[in-house]
C-alpha positions, 0 to 999 in steps of 0.5 A: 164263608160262614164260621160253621163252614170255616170250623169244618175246614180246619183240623184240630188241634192234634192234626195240626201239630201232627202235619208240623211235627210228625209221627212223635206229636200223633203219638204223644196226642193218643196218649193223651186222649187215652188218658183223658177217656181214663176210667171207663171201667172199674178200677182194682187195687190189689192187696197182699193183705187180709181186710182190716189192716192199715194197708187196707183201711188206707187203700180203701179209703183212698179208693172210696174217694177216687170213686167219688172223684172219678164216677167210676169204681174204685175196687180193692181186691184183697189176696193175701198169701205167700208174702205178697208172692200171690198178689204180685203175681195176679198184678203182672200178668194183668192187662197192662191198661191202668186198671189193676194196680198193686198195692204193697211195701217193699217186700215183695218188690225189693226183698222177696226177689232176692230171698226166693231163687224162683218166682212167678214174676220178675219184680224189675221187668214186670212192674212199674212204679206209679205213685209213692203214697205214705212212709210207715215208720215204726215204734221200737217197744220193750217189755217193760222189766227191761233194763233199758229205757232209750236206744243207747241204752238198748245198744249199751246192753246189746254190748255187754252181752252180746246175742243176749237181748232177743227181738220179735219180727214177722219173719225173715226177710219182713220189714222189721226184720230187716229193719232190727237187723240194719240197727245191729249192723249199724250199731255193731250189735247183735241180736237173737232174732225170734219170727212171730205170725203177726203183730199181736202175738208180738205184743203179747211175747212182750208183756209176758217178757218172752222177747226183750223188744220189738219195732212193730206198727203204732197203731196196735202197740199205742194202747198198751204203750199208754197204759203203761204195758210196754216202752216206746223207747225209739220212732224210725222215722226221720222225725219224732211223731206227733202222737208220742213227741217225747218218745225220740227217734232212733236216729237220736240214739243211733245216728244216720239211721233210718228204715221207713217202710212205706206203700205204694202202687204199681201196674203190669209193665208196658202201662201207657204213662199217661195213664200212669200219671193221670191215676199219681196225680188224681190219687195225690189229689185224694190224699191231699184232702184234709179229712183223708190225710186226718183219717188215714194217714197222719191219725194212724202214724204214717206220713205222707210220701207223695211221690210221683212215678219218677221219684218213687222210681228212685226211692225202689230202686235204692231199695233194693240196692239196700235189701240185697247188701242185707239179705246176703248178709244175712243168709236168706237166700233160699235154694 
């Protein structure tokens, strides 16, 4: 018998396994053959935010490299509207095949639910977690007539008058609402709370002295915080930052605090996870190259979260344990 006729003879390696163990290695075989022909067709990640942004920039530098990695394209598919609400919604009811996936933090997964009575999507049942990819922690900044240059001194403040020092957020139930409000609560304070439309008329409250302080982004606050036009008086990261490392953080002040946002992707329930692992493992892979994590990633403030689907699991879910303690607490539900 001939090594040609021998090879036609015998079964492949699935088909083998499959006759030995039965229906469970057929599938976990087909799953892995999806995976490996995975992409065959562009790929989206869709946005809950205008272009230019850090969400954006960062998805669209990741997406540039995954183009290159996997010769198929990388999309980003920007939908900004209703809090994340109508990014979300196109996500779940896309075909759940691993080629759209949501880009978004924690907002409209882990507190709009519990903000809005009716919403198009069940953010449990509708979505699984894929990859965790970067933590965003904030700069909480002052203006700069405040009498305050630390967060025990904010919190000292806070005390003596109480409902006296007013802060700036981008709306009920945001990420820096949340996140000033868990400090009042954790520092047995409280706040006059003032929404804004966006970070720059925050920016611009502050130096005018119309708000007393804020936690906001770095990227947009760093140039008026070297120029002296406002105070970075705390970084709600676990760590201090590497671009301010004298500015310290508001666990230092307030101890045992931490409210990191971060950014992540997700796809319509009912993806196959070979899939789901394939796009983690190869997007970890993106940014764990040198010139994107420089880039995108720790030269804009963000640190990277690396997550693969189980521990991003873990990491939402106790997010929105967390979220629904806060936003009964403090009334957001809307009817």
């Amino acid at each position: 018998m001939t090594d040609q006729t021998r090879s036609k003879q015998l079964p492949g390696t699935c088909a083998i396994a499959a006759s030995l163990l039965g229906p469970m290695m057929i599938c976990v075989c087909a799953h892995a053959q999806v995976a490996t022909g995975f992409p065959a067709k562009p790929f989206r990640v869709v946005l809950p935010v205008p272009p230019g942004g850090l969400q954006d920039t960062l998805a669209r530098g990741v997406t540039q490299e995954l183009t290159r990695l996997w010769g198929q394209s990388a999309l980003v598919d920007n939908r900004p509207g209703a809090g994340g609400i109508t990014a979300a919604e196109a996500v779940a009811k896309s075909a759940p095949d691993g080629y759209t996936v949501l880009m978004a933090d924690g907002v409209p997964l882990t507190v709009t639910p519990y903000v809005v009575r009716k919403l198009p999507y069940d953010a449990v049942r509708d979505f699984i977690p894929v990859v965790g990819l970067v933590q965003a922690s904030n700069i909480v900044i002052a203006a700069p007539d405040t009498t305050f240059n630390s967060i025990p001194e904010l919190i000292a403040a806070a005390r003596a008058k109480p409902g006296s020092l007013n802060y700036g957020s981008f709306g009920p139930g945001s990420n820096n609402h949340l996140g000033t409000e868990r400090f009042a609560m954790e520092a047995g304070v409280s706040f006059t709370h003032i929404p804004y439309k966006g970070g720059v008329d925050i920016m611009r409250a502050l130096m005018a002295s119309d708000l007393h302080f804020a936690m906001t982004g770095l990227t947009a606050a760093l140039p008026l915080i070297k120029q002296g036009r406002l105070k970075a008086i705390g970084w709600t990261g676990t760590r201090r930052n590497p671009i301010l490392p004298d500015v310290p953080t508001v666990a230092e002040g307030l101890p045992g605090y931490d409210t990191a946002s971060w950014f992540g992707w997700f796809a319509p329930a009912g993806t196959p996870q070979a899939i789901v692992q394939k796009i983690a493992a190869d997007t970890l892979r993106v940014l764990a190259m040198p010139e994107v994590r420089e880039k995108f990633v720790t030269g804009v403030g963000l640190e990277p979260l690396n997550l693969m689907p189980e521990g991003f699991d873990k990491l939402v879910s106790g997010e929105r344990g967390r979220n629904e303690a806060l936003v009964k607490r403090l009334g957001l539900q809307q009817n």
